[in-house]
LORO-285837 format. One record per residue (C-alpha): residue number from 1; x, y, z. Coordinates in pm, whole numbers, plus 32768, in hexadecimal, padded with zeros to 4 digits. Last residue first. Layout:
<recs>
   k   c1   c2   c3
 NUM    X    Y    Z
...
</recs>
This chain:
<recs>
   k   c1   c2   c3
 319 5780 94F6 C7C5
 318 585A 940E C885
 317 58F3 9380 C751
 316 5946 94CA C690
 315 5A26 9506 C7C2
 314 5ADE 93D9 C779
 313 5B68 9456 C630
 312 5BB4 9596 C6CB
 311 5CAA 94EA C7C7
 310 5D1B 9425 C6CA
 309 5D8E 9580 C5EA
 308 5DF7 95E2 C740
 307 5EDD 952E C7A8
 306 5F4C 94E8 C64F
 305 5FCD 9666 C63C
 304 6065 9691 C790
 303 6158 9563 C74F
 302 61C9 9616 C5F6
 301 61F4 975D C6E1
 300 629F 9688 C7ED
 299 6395 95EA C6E3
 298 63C1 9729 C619
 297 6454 97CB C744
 296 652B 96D0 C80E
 295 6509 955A C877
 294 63AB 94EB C891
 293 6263 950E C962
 292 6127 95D5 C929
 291 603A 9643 CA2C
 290 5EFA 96C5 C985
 289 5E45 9743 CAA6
 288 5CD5 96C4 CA7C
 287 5B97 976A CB29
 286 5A85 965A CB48
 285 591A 96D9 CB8B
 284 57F9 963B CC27
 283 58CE 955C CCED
 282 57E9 9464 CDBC
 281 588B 933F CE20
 280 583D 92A7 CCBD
 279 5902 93C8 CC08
 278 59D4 9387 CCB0
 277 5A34 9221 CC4A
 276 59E0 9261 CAE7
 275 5B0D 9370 CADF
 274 5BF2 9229 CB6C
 273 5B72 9149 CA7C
 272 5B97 9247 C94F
 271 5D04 925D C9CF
 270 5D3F 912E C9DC
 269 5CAA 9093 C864
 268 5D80 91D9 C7F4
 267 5EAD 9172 C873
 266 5F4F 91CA C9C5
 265 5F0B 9307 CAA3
 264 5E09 934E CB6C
 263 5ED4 943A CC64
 262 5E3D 942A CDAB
 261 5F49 9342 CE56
 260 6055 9456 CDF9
 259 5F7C 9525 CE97
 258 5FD5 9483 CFD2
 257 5F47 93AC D0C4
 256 5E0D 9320 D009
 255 5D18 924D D0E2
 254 5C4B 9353 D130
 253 5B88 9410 D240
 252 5CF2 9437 D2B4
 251 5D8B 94E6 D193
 250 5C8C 9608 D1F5
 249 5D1B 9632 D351
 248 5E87 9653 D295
 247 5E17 976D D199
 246 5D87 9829 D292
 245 5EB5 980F D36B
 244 5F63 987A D23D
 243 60D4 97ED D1E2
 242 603A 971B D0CA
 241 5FCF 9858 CFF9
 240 6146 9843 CF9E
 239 6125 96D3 CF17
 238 60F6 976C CDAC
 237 6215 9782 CCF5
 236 62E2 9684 CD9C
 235 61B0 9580 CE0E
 234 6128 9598 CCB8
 233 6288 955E CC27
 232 6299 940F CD25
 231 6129 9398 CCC9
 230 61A5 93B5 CB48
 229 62B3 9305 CB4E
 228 6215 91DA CC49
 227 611E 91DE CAFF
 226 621A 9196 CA05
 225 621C 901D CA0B
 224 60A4 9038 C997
 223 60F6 910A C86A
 222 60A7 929E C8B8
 221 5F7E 936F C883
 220 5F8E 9437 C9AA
 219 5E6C 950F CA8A
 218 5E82 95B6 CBB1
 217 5D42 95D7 CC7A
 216 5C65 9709 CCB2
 215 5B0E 96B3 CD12
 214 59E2 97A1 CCC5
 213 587D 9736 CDCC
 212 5752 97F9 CD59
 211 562D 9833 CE7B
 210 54E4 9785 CE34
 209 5408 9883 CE5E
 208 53CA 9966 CF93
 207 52C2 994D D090
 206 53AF 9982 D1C5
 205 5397 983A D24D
 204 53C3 97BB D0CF
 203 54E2 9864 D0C6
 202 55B6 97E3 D217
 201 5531 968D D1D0
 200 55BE 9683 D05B
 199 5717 9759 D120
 198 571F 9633 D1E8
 197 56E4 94D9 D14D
 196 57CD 956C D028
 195 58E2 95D9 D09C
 194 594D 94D1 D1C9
 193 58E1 936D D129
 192 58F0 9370 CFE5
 191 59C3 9492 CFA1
 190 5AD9 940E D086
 189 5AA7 92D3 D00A
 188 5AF7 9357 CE96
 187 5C1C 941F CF08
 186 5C26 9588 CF84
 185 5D56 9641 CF61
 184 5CB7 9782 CEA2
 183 5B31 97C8 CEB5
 182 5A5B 98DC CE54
 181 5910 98D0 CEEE
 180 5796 9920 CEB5
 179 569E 9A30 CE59
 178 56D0 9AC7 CF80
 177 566B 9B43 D0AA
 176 55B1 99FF D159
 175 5670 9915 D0D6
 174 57EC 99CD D0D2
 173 57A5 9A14 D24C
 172 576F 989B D2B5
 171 5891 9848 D1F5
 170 5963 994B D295
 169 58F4 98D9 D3E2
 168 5933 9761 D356
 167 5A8E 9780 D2FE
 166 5B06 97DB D180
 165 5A3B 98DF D0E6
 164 5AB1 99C2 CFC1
 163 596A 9A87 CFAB
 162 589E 9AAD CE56
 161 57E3 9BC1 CDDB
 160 5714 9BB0 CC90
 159 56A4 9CD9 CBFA
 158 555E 9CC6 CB5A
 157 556B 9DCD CA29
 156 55B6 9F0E C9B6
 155 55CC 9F5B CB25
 154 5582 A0BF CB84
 153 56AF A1C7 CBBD
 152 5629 A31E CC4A
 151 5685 A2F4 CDEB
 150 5653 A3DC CEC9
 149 573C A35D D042
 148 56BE A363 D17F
 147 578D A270 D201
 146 5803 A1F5 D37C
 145 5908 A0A0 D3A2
 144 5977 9FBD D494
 143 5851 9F88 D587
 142 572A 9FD8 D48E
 141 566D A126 D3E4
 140 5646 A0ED D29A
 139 5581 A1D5 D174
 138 55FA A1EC D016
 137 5530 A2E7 CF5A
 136 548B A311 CE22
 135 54B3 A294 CCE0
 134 54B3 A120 CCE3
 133 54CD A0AD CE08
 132 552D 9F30 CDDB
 131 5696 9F39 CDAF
 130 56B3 A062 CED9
 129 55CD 9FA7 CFCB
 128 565F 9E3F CF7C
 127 57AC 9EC3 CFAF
 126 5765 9F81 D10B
 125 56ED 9E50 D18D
 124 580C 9D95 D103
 123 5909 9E66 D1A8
 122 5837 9E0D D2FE
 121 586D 9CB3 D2D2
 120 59BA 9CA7 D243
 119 5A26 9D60 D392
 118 5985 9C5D D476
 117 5A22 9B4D D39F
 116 5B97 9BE2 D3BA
 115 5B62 9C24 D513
 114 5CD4 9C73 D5B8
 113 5D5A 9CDA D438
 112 5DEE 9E40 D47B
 111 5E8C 9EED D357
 110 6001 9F23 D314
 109 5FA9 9EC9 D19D
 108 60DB 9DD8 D151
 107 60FA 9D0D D2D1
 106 5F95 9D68 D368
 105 5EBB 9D3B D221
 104 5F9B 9C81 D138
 103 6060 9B7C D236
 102 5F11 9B61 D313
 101 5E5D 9AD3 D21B
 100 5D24 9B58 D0EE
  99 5BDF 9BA8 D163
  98 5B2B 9B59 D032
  97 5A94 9BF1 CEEF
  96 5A2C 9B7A CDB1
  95 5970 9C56 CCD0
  94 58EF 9B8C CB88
  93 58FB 9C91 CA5C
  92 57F6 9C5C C930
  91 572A 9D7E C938
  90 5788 9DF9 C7C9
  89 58E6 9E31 C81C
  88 58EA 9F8A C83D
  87 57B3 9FA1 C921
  86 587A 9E86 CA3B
  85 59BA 9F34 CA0D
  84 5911 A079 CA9F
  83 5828 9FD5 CB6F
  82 596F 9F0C CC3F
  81 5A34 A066 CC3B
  80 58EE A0F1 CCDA
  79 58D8 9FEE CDC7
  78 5A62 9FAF CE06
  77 5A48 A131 CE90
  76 5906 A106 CF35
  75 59A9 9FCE CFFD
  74 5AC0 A090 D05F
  73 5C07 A002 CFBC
  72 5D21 9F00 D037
  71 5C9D 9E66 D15D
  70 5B78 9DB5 D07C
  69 5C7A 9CDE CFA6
  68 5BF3 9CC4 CE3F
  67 5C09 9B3A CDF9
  66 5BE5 9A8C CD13
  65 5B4D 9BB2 CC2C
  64 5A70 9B0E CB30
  63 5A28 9B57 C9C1
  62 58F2 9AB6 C92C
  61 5947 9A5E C774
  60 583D 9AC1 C67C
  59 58CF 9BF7 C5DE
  58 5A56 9C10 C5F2
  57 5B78 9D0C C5B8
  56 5AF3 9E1F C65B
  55 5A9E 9D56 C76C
  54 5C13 9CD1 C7B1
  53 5C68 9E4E C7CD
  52 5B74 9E93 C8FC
  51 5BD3 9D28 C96C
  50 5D17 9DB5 C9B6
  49 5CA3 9EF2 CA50
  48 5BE3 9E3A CB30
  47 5D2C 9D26 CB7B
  46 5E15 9E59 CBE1
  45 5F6E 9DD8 CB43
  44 6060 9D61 CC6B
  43 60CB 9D63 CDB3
  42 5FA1 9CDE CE7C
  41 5F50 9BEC CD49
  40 5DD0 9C28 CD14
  39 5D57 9AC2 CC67
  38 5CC9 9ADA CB17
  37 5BDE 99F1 CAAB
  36 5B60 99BF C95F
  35 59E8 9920 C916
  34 5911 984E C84B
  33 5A26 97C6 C772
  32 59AA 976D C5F2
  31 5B25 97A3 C55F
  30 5AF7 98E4 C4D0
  29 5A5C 9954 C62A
  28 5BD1 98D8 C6B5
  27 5C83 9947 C57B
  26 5C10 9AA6 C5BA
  25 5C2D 9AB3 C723
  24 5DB8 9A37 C708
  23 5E01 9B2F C5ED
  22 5DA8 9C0D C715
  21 5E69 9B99 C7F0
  20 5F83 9BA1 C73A
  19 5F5C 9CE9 C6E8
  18 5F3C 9D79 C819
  17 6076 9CAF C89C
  16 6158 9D1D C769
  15 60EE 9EB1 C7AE
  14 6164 9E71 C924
  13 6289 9DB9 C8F5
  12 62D7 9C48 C900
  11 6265 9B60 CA09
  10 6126 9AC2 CAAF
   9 6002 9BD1 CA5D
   8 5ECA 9AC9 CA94
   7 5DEA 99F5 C9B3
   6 5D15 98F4 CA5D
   5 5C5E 9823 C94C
   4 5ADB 97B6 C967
   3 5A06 9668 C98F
   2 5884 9672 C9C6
   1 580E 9552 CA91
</recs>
């Protein structure tokens, strides 16, 4: 299982936020991480131009959007900003997309969201054409969307696509489209036994390889009577995905209720255990959001840094 960091635009300005995320690509690849995540916060820093910067900075290191909602852009228009980052960065982006909830799409974008699958479907069509074209044109006729679009960008390199796929059409879609899934809220069971029996089926029915499978959990280093702490702040600062319906039909593949109940948090003997423990239900990938705990500033920031100094310690391990 290969173990990356999630790195996102939380607060301070917009100059701060780039930086900081970059500084946290560099000591991620410094560190021996195979990959940064950065998730695209519906009111915040654009995640491609993010990772743009972060590969500037870096050499070795993947860079992974989790996720790129498909409402918000034309699916040429993400695939040429998508080849663009893609050649800058030395082939090394990771383009996750997904279908996002009701609450961005309909309630922020004003868009419709009746067949969230169906529309992913026939986005993804005309991604594949346009990432895989090369220089010529892109060509799709289908239900939602019509493109006869020339097209000069080529891949410098494979470009992996992965769909943020939660119930079993999505599933279904992610293995025979994709190169895999993107997942958020789903516990070790859940992988187990709902994400992984069907999107493996789902791509080897359509003759693809074995398709990647990137968890996001919360992670804490805390002492063992800390850990209710750190459930509780992972349930405050987190526990807004919570009021999906997406979200709440994933939780019950599971046996986790919250994200609080995600969060591998405890010592470092736990938290290995817990990272071993999905990686044996099938994670390929592990995407870790630091989640520090403390009172004030220089608490959370001191917090923050032996997360993740034990979190890259462990990595090592599963290499």
């Amino acid at each position: 299982m290969r173990i990356g960091v999630m790195s996102g635009p939380e607060r301070g300005d917009s100059a701060r936020k780039a930086a900081r995320m970059v500084d946290d690509a560099t000591w991620a690849e410094e560190a021996g991480f195979d990959t940064v995540w950065v998730p695209q916060v519906p009111t915040d820093f654009d995640a491609l131009t993010a990772i743009a910067l972060m590969g500037t900075a870096t050499s070795r290191i993947e860079i992974g959007t989790a996720v790129v909602p498909v409402h918000a852009q034309h699916p040429v228009a993400l695939a040429r900003q998508a080849l663009s980052v893609h050649a800058a960065i030395g082939g090394r982006l990771a383009l996750g997309v997904g279908a996002s909830h009701h609450w961005i799409v309909r309630d922020m974008l004003g868009l419709p969201y009746e067949k969230p699958a169906a529309y992913t479907r026939d986005y993804l069509e005309v991604l594949d054409s346009a990432l895989t074209t090369g220089t010529g044109s892109v060509d799709v006729e289908n239900e939602t969307f019509t493109v006869h679009n020339p097209l000069g960008l080529a891949p410098v390199a494979p470009l992996p696509v992965l769909v943020a796929a939660l119930g079993p059409v999505m599933l279904r879609l992610a293995g025979e489209r994709s190169d895999g899934t993107v997942l958020w809220m789903a516990d070790e069971r859940a992988v187990a036994e709902h994400v992984v029996p069907r999107i493996t089926k789902a791509a080897e029915s359509a003759g693809r390889p074995a398709p990647r499978v990137v968890a996001g959990i919360p992670v804490c280093l805390c002492a063992p009577s800390q850990v209710d702490e750190a459930r509780e702040r992972a349930n405050r600062i987190l526990g807004e995905a919570e009021i999906s319906p997406n979200y709440q039909r994933l939780l019950e593949y599971g046996d986790a209720r919250d994200v609080g109940d995600l969060c591998a948090a405890g010592d470092e003997a736990a938290i290995a255990a817990r990272f071993k423990r999905f990686a044996d239900a099938g994670v390929t990938d592990l995407s870790v959001r630091l989640l520090p705990i403390g009172e004030g500033r220089d608490a959370l920031v001191a917090s923050k840094l032996r997360t993740r100094e034990v979190v890259a310690g462990i990595a090592a391990e599963f290499r």
